[in-house]
N, C-alpha and C positions, 0 to 999 in steps of 0.2 A: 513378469512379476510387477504386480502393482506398485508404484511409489506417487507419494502423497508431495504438493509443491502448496504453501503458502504464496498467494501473491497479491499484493498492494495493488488494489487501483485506484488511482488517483481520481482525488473529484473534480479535478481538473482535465481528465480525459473523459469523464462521463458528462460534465454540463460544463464545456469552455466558454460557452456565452450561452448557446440553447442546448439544450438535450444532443448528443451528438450521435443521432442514431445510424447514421450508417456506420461509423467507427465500433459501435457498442454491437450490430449483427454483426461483423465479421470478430468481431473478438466470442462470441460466442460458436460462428463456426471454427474457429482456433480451438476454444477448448472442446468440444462437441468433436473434432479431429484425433483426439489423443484420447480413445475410450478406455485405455488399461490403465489411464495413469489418474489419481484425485485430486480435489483441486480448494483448500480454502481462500476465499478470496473476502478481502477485507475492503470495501469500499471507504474511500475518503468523502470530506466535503467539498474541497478546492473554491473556487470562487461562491457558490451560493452561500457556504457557511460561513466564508470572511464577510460577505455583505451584510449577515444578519451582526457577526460579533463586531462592525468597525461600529453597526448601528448601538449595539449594546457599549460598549466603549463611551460612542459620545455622548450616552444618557448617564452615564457615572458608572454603569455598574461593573463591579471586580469580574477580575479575569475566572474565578470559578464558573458565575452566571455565563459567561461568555462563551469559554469552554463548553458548559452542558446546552446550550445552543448549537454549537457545535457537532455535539455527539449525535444529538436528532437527528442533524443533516445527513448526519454518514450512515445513520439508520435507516433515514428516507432512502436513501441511495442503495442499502442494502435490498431494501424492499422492492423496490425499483426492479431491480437486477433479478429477483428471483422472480418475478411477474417474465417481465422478459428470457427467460431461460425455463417457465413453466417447469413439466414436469418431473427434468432430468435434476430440478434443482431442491433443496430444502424448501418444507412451507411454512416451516417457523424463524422465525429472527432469535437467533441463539443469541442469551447475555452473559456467558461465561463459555471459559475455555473446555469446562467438561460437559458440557451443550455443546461445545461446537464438537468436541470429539465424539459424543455417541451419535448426532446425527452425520457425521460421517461414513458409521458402520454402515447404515441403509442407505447413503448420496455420494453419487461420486463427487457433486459439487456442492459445498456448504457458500452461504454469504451471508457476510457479518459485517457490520459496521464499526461500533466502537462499542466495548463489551462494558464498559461504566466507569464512571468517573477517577481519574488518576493525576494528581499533580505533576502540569508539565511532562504531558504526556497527547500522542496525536494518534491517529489508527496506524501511520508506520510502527509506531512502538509495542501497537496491539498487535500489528502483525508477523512483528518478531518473536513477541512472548510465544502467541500461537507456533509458529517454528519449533520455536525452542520446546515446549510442550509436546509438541508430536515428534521434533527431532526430523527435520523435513528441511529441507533447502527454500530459501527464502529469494520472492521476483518480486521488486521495486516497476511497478511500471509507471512511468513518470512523463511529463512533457516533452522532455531532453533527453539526448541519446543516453546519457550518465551522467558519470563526475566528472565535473571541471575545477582548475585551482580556481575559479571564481564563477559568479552568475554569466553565462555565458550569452544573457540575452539585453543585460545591461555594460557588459564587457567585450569586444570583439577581440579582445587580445587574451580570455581565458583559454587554457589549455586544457586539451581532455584527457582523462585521466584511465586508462584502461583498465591498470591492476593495482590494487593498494591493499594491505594489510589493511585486518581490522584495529589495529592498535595506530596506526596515522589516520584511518578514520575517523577516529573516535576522537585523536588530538584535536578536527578540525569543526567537528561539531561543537567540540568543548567550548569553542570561540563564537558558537551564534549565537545570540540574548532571546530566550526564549519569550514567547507569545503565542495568546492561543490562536490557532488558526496560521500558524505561520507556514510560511512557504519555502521549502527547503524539499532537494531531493530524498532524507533519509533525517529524523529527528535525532537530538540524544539519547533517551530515551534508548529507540532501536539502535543506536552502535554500540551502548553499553549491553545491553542482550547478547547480539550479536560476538562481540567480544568476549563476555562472560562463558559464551555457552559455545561457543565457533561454529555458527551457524555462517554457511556456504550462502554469501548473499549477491543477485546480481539489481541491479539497476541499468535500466531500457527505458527508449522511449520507443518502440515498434514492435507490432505483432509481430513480426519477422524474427528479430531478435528471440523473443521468448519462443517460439516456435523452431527456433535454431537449439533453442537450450536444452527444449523439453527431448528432440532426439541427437543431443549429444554432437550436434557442429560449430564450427565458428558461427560467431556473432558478433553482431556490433553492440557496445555497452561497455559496464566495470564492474570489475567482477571483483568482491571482498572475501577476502580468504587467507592464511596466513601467509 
């Protein structure tokens, strides 16, 4: 039986300084591995988008401008992704969620960046609404294995976090000051989705991980769930 997985990829695992194309071919023989199951995937900006919005920031301009800088990025990146995955992939850049669902009927793989402009809002949040729309389990692929009670790269005393409700989730996001482009495993945005609609969400930082998830083994990661 086919089932369909929404999964975030960060822009920070496609361009960490340069293009990170060995990481990006084996993530594509990952999903290219798993032919019965469909796959939308939402590309982030991660660092190229923050470089364009710190640059908008220190010319004055409002966090909206800065944001739709942003959303390009994660378009370029969508685009990116479907070049590199050719044929097996969509060849249009879908901007709404019923574009991504009807080109899913013909693709087992859709990629979509940020579908249009949303208040305090990042492609994590786009990728949960998508979720929640098809009603699909939700994959966080992120720099870091998961969740941690704090940044685990500025902190060596944060703790990892394996299994949490979506309602301590969502406590914890409530406490980060939003910005666009900001850098967090999972925005508010997505844990109020996530929440609302109890959408099965994990967050990884390894193709291993997700490849453990997709045929139902242990993995390393946090898994949000009631």
């Amino acid at each position: 039986m086919e089932k369909t997985w929404v999964i975030s990829l960060g822009g920070s695992r496609i361009v960490p300084e340069e293009v990170d194309d060995k990481f990006l071919l084996n993530f594509k023989k990952l999903i290219e591995a798993h032919p019965s199951q469909k796959f939308v995937i939402v590309t982030g900006g991660g660092s190229t988008a923050r470089k364009y919005i710190t640059a908008l920031k220190k010319l004055g301009k409002r966090t909206k401008a800065q944001s739709k800088e942003g959303i390009a990025i994660t378009r370029l990146h969508a685009e990116f992704m479907m070049s590199l995955f050719g044929k097996i992939a969509n060849d249009k850049l879908p901007l709404s969620m019923k574009k991504v669902k009807n080109l899913l009927r013909k693709n087992k793989i859709v990629f979509c960046g940020a579908l249009r402009y949303t208040n305090k809002n990042t492609t994590d949040g786009t990728a949960a609404k998508i979720a929640s729309y098809l009603k699909c389990p939700f994959i966080n692929l992120t720099n870091i294995k998961g969740l941690y009670t704090a940044d685990p790269i500025k902190n060596k005393k944060a703790k990892f976090i394996p299994t949490i409700t979506w309602e301590d989730f969502e406590k914890i996001t409530k406490k980060i000051k939003y910005e666009a482009g900001q850098h967090f495993v999972l925005d508010q945005s997505a844990a109020k989705t996530i929440q609302n609609k109890k959408i099965t969400t994990y967050i990884v930082g390894s193709l291993k991980a997700i490849d453990n998830i997709l045929k139902e083994k242990k993995f390393t990661g946090t898994v949000i769930r009631e």
